[in-house]
DRENMI-330128 format. One line per field, with one value per atom (N, C-alpha, C): residue in one letter; residue number from 0; x, y, z; atom name. Coordinates in nm, 2 decimals. Layout:
N
resn a,...
resi NUM,...
X X,...
Y Y,...
Z Z,...
name CA,...
! end
This chain:
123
resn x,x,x,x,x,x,x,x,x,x,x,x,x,x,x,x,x,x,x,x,x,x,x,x,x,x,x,x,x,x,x,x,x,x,x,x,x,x,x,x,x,x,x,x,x,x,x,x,x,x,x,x,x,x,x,x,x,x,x,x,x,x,x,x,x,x,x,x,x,x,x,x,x,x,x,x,x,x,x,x,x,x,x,x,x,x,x,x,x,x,x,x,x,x,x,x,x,x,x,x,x,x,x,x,x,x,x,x,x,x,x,x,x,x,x,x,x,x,x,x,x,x,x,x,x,x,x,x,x,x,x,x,x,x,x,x,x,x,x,x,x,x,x,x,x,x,x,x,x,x,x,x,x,x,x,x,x,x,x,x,x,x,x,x,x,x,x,x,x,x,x,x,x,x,x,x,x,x,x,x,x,x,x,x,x,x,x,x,x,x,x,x,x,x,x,x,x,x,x,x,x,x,x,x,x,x,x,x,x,x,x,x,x,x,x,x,x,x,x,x,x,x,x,x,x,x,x,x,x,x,x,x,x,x,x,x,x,x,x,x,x,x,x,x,x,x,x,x,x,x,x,x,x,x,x,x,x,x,x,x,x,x,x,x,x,x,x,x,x,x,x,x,x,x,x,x,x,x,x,x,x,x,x,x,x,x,x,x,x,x,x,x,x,x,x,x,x,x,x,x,x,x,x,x,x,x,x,x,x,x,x,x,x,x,x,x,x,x,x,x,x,x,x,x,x,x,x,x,x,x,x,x,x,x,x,x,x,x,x,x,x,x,x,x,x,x,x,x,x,x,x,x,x,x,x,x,x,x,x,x,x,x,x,x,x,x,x,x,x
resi 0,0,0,1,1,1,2,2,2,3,3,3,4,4,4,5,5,5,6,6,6,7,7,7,8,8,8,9,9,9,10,10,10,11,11,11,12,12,12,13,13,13,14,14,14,15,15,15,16,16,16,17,17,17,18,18,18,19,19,19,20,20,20,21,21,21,22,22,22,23,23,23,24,24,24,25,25,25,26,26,26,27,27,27,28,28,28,29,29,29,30,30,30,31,31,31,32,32,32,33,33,33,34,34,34,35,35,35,36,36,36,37,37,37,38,38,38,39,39,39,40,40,40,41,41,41,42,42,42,43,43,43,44,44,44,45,45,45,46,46,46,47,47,47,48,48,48,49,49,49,50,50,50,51,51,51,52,52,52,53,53,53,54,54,54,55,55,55,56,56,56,57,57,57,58,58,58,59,59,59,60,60,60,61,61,61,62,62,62,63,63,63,64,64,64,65,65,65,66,66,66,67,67,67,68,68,68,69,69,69,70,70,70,71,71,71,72,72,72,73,73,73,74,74,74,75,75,75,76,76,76,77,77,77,78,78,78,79,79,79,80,80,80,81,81,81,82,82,82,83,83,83,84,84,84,85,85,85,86,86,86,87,87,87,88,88,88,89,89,89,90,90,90,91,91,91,92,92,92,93,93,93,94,94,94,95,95,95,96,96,96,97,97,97,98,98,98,99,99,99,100,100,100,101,101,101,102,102,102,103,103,103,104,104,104,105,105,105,106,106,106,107,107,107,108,108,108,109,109,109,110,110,110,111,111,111,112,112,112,113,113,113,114,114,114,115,115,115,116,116,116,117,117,117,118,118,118,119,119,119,120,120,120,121,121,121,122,122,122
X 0.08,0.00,0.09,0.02,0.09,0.05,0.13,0.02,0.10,0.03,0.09,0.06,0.15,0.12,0.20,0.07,0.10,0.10,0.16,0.26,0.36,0.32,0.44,0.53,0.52,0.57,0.69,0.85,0.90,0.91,0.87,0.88,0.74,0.65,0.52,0.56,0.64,0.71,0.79,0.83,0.95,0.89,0.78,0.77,0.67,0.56,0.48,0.55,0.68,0.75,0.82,0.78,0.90,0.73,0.65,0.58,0.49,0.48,0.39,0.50,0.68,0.74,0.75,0.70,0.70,0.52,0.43,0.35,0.32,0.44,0.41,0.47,0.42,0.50,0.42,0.43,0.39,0.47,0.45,0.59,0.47,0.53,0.50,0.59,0.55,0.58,0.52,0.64,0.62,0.65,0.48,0.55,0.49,0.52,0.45,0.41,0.39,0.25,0.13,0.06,-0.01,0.09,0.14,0.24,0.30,0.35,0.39,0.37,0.18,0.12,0.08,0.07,0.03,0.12,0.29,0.35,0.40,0.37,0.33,0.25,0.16,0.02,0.05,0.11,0.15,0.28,0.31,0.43,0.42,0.28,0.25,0.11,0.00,-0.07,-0.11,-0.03,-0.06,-0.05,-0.09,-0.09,-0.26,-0.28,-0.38,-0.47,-0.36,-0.46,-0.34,-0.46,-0.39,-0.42,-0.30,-0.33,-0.28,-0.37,-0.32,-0.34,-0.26,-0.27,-0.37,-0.44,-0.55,-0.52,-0.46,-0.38,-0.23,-0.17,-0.06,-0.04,0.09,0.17,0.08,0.09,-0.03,-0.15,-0.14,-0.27,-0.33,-0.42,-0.52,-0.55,-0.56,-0.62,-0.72,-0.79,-0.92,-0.83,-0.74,-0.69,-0.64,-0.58,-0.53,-0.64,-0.74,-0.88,-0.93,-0.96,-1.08,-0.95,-0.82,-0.72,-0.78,-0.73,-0.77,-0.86,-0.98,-1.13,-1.16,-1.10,-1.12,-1.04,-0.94,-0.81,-0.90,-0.97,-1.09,-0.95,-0.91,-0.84,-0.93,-0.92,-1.02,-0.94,-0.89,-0.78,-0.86,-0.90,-0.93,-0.82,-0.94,-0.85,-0.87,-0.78,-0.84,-0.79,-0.83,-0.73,-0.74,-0.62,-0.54,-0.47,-0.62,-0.60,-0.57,-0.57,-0.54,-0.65,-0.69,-0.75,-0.92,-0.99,-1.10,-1.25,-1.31,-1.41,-1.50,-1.50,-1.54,-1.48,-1.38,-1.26,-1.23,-1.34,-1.29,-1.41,-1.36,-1.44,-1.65,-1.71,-1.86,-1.96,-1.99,-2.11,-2.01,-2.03,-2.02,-1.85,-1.77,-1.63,-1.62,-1.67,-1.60,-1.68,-1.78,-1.80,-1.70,-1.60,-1.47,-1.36,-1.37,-1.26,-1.34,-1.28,-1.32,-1.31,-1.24,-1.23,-1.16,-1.19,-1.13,-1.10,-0.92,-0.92,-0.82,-0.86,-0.80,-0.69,-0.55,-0.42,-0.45,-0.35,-0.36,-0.19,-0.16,-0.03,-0.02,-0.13,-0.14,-0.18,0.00,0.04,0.00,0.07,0.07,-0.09,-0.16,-0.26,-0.36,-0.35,-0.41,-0.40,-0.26,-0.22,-0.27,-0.25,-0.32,-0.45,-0.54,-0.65,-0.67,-0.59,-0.61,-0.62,-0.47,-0.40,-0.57,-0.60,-0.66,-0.78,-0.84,-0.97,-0.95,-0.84,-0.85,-0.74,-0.71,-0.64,-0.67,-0.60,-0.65,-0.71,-0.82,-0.83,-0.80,-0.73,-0.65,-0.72,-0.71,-0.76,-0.79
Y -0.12,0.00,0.12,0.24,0.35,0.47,0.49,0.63,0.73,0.82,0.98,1.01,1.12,1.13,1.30,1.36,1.49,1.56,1.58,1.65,1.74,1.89,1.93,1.93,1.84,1.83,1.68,1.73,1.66,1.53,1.57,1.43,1.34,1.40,1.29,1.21,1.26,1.21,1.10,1.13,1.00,0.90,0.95,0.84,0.72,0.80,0.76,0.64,0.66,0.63,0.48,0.52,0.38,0.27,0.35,0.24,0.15,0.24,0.20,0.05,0.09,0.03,-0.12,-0.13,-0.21,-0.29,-0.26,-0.29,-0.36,-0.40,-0.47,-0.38,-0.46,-0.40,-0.28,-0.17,-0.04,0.02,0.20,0.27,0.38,0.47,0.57,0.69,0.80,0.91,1.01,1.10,1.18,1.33,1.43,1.54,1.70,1.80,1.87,1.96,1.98,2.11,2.05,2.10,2.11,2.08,2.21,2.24,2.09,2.04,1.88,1.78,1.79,1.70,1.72,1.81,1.80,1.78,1.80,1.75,1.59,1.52,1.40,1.37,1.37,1.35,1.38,1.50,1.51,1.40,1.34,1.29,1.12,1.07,0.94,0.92,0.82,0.81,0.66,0.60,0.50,0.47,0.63,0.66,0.59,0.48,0.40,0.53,0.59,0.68,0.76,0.92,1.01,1.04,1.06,1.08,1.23,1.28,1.45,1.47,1.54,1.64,1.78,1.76,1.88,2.02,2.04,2.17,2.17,2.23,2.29,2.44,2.46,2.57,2.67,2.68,2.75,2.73,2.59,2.55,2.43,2.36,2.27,2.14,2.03,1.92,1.97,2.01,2.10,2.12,2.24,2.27,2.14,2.06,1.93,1.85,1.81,1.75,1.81,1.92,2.03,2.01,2.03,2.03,1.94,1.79,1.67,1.62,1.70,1.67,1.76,1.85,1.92,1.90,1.87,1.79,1.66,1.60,1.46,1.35,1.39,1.26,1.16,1.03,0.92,0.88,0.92,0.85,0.87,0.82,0.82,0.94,0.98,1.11,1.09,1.08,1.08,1.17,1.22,1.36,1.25,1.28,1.27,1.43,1.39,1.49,1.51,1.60,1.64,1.69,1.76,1.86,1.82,1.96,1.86,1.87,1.81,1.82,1.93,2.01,2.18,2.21,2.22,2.30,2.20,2.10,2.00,2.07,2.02,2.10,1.96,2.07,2.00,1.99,1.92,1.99,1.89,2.01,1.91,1.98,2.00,2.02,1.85,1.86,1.71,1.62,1.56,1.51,1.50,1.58,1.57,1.44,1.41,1.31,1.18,1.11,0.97,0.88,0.93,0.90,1.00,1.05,1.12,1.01,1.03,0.95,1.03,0.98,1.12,1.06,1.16,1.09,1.08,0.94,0.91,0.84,0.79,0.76,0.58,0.56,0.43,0.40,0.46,0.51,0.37,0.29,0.14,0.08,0.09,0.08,0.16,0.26,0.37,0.34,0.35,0.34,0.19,0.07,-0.07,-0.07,0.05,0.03,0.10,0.20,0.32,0.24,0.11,0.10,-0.05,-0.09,-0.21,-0.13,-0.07,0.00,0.03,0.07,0.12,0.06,-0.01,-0.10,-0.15,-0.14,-0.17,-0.31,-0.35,-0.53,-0.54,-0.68,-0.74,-0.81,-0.79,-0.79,-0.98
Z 0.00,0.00,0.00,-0.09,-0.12,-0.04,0.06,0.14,0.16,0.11,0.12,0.21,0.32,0.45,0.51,0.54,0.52,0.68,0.71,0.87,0.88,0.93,0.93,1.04,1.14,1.24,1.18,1.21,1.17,1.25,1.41,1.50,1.46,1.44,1.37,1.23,1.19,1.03,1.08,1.16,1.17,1.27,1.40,1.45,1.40,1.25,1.19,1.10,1.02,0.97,0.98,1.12,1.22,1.22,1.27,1.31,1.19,1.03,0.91,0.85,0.91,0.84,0.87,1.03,1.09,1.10,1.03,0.97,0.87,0.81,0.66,0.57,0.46,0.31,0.27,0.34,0.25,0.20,0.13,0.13,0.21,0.28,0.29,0.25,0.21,0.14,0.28,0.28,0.41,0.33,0.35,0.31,0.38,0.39,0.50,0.47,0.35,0.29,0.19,0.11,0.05,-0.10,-0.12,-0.24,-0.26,-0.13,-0.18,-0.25,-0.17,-0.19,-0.35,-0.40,-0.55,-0.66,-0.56,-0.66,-0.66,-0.54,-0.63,-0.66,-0.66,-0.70,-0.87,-0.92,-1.04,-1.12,-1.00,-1.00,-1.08,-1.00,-0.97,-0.95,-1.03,-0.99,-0.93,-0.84,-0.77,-0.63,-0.54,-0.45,-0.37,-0.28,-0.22,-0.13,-0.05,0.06,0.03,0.13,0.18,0.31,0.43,0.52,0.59,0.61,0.67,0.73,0.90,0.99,0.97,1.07,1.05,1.05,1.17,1.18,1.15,1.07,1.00,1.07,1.01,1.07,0.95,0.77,0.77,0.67,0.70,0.61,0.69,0.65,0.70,0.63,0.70,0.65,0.54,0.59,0.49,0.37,0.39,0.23,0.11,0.16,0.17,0.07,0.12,0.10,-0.03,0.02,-0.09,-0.24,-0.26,-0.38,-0.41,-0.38,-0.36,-0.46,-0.40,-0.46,-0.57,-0.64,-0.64,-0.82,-0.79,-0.88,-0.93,-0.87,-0.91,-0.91,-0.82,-0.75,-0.67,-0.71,-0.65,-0.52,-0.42,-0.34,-0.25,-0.13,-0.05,0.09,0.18,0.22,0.40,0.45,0.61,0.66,0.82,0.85,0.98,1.01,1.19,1.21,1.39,1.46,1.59,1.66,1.81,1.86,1.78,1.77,1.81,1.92,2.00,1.86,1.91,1.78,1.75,1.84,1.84,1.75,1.72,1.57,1.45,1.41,1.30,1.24,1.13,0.98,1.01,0.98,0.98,0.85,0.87,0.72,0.59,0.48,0.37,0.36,0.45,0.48,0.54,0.62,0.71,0.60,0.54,0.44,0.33,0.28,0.21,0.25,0.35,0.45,0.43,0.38,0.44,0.56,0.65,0.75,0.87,0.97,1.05,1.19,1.27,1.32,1.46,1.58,1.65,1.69,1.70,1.75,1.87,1.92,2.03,2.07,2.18,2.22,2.18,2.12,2.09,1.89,1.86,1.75,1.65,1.69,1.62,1.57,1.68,1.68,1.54,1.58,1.51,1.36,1.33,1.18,1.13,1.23,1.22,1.14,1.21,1.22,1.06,1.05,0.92,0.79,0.80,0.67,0.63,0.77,0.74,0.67,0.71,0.64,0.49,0.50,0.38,0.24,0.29,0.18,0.09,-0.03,-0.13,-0.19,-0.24,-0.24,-0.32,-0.35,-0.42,-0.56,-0.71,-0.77,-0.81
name N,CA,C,N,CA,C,N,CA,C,N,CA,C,N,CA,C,N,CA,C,N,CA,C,N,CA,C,N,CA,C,N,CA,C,N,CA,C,N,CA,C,N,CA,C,N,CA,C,N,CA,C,N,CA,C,N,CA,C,N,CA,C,N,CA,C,N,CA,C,N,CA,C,N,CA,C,N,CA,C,N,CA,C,N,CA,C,N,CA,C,N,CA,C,N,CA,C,N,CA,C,N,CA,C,N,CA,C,N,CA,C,N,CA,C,N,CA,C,N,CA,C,N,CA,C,N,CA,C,N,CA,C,N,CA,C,N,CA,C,N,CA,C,N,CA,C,N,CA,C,N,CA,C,N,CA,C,N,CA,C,N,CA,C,N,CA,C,N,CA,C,N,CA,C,N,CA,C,N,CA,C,N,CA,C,N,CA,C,N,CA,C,N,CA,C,N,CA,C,N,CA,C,N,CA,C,N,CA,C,N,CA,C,N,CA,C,N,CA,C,N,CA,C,N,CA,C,N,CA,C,N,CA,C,N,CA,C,N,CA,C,N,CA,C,N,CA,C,N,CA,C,N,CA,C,N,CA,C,N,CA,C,N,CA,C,N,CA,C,N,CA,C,N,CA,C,N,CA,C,N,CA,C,N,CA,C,N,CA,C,N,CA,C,N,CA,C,N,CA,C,N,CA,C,N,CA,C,N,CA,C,N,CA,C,N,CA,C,N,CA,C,N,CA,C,N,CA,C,N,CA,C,N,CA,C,N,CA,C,N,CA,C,N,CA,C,N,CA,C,N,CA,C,N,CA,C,N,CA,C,N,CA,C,N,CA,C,N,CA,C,N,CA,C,N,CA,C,N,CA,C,N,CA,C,N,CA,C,N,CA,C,N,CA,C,N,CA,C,N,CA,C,N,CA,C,N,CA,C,N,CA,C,N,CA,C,N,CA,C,N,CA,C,N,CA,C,N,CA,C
! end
């Protein structure tokens, strides 16, 4: 599985990194803006999911998503967050996400749960 994975916190990059590696045969692609994400996206189209941090230094899960959809990229889109549910996008914003999933200190877990959902089935 191919997952793009959008953070601009460099310690979430690496710790996410350690634990997707040790999950099985994926690759993950680590990158921390928007501007990134479209350039691979332009880059490659064999990307399975996209996974993005909600709050960025100065952009948003939201921004992330809406390109996304927007570009008529079929990839499935999740946001991981911190962030309490009073400040997550509602309505036909949080309808953009395919799955929203809240960080927690039970990292392994989390991504276990992310990669199994949404994996791609095997033809």
């Amino acid at each position: 599985m191919k997952i793009l994975y959008v953070d601009d916190c460099g310690l979430e990059l690496k710790l996410v990194s350690s634990v997707v590696s040790i999950l099985g045969d994926h690759e993950l692609i680590k990158v921390k803006t928007k501007k990134e994400v479209l350039a691979i996206l332009l880059k490659t189209s064999d990307i399975d999911l996209i996974v993005t941090d909600f709050f960025m230094k100065n952009e948003t899960g939201l921004d992330v998503v809406k390109m996304v959809k927007q570009l008529h990229y079929d990839i499935p889109v999740v946001m991981l967050t911190s962030a309490s549910t009073t400040s997550l996008p509602t309505g036909k914003d949080a309808e953009l996400f395919d799955g929203v999933y809240k960080k927690d200190y039970k990292v392994k877990s989390l991504w276990s749960s992310i990669i199994e959902k949404f994996k791609p089935i095997a033809p």
